[in-house]
C-alpha positions as CSV (number, residue, x, y, z in Angstrom):
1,X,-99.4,38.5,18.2
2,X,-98.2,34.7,17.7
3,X,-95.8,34.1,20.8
4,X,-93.3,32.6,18.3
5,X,-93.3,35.6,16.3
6,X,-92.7,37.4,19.4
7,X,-90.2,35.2,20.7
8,X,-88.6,35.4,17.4
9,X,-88.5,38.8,17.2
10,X,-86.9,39.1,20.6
11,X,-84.3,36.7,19.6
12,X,-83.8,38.2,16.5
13,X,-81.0,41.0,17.4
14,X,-79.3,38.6,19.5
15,X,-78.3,36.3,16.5
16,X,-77.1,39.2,14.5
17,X,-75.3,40.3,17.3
18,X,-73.4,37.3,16.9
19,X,-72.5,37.4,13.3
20,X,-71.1,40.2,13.7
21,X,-67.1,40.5,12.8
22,X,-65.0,41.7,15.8
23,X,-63.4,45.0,15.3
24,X,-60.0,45.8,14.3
25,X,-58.2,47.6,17.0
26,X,-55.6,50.5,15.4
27,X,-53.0,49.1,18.3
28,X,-51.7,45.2,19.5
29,X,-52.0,45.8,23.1
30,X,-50.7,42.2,24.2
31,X,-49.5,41.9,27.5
32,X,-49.0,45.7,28.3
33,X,-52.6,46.7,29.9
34,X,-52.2,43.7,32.2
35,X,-48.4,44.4,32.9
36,X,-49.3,47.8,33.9
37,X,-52.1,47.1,36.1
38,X,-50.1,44.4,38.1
39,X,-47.0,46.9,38.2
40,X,-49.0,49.2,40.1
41,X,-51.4,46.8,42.1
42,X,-49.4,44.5,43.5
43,X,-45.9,45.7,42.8
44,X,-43.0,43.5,42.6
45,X,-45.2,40.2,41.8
46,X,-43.8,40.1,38.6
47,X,-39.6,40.4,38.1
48,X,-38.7,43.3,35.7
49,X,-36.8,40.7,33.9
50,X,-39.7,39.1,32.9
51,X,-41.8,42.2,32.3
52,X,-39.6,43.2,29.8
53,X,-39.7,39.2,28.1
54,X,-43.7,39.8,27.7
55,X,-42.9,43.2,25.9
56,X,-40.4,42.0,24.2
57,X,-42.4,39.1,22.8
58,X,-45.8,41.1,22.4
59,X,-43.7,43.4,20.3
60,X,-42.3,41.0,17.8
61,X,-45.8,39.6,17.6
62,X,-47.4,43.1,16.6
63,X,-44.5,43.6,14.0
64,X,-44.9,39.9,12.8
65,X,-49.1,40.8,12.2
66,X,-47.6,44.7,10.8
67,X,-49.4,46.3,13.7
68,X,-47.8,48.9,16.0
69,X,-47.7,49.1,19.6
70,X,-49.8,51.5,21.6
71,X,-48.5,54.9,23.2
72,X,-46.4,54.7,26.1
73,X,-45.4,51.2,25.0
74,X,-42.0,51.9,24.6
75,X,-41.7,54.4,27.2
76,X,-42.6,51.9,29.7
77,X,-40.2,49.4,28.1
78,X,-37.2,51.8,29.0
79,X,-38.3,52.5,31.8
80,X,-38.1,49.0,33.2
81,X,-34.4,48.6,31.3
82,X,-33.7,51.5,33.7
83,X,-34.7,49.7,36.5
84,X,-32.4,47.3,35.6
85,X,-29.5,49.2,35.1
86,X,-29.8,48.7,31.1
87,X,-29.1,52.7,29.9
88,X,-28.3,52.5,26.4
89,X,-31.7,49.7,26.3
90,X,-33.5,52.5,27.9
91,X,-32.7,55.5,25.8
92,X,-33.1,53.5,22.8
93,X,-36.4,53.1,24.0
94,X,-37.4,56.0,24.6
95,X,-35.9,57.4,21.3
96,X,-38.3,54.9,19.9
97,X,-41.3,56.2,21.6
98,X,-40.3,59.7,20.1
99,X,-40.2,58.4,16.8
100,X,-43.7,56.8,16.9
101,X,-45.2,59.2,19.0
102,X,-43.9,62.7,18.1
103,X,-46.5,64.4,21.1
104,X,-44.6,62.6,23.6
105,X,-41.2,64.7,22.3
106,X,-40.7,67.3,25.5
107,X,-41.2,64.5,28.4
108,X,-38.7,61.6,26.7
109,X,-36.6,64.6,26.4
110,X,-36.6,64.8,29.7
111,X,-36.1,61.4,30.6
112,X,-33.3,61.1,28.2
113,X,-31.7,64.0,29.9
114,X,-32.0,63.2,33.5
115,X,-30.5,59.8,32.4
116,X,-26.9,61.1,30.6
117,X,-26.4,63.6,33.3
């Protein structure tokens, strides 16, 4: 076989490759998968304060592009209004978690109840 034909052939997938659209993800993630990870790695490098500006911000950007916000986004979002001393903030939140994600009922239930008693 011709070595440009080969070499063509070779080459071929990888140009299609890159016409290819990129996919439509069924969440806006944002900041929160990096927020998380430095929470837990290297805790305290970031202030809640501005934790909660970067959710705050990735969520009106997700409702601006009509996309929602992944599970556990707004669980996580009280839960750092909690930290801060922010109660009706954090049960708000967690009320909202509810409300988009039914399956996660029982534990914001909890959280909701160890925080009014």
């Amino acid at each position: 076989m011709n070595k440009k034909i080969s070499f063509l052939i070779l080459l071929a997938p990888l140009i299609l490759t890159g016409c290819v659209n990129k996919p439509t993800t069924l969440y806006q993630w944002g900041s929160y998968e990096d927020q998380i990870y430095a929470m837990y790695s290297d805790p305290g490098k970031v202030p809640v304060e501005e934790q909660i500006q970067n959710l705050e911000r990735d969520y009106q950007q997700a409702r601006a592009e009509n996309k929602s916000v992944p599970p556990g986004y707004q669980a996580h979002l009280g839960y750092l209004y909690f930290q801060l001393g922010k109660t009706d903030q954090a049960l708000q939140s967690f009320e909202t978690e509810k409300i988009l994600f039914p399956e996660s009922t029982l534990y914001m239930d909890h959280l909701i109840a160890r925080i009014k008693h």
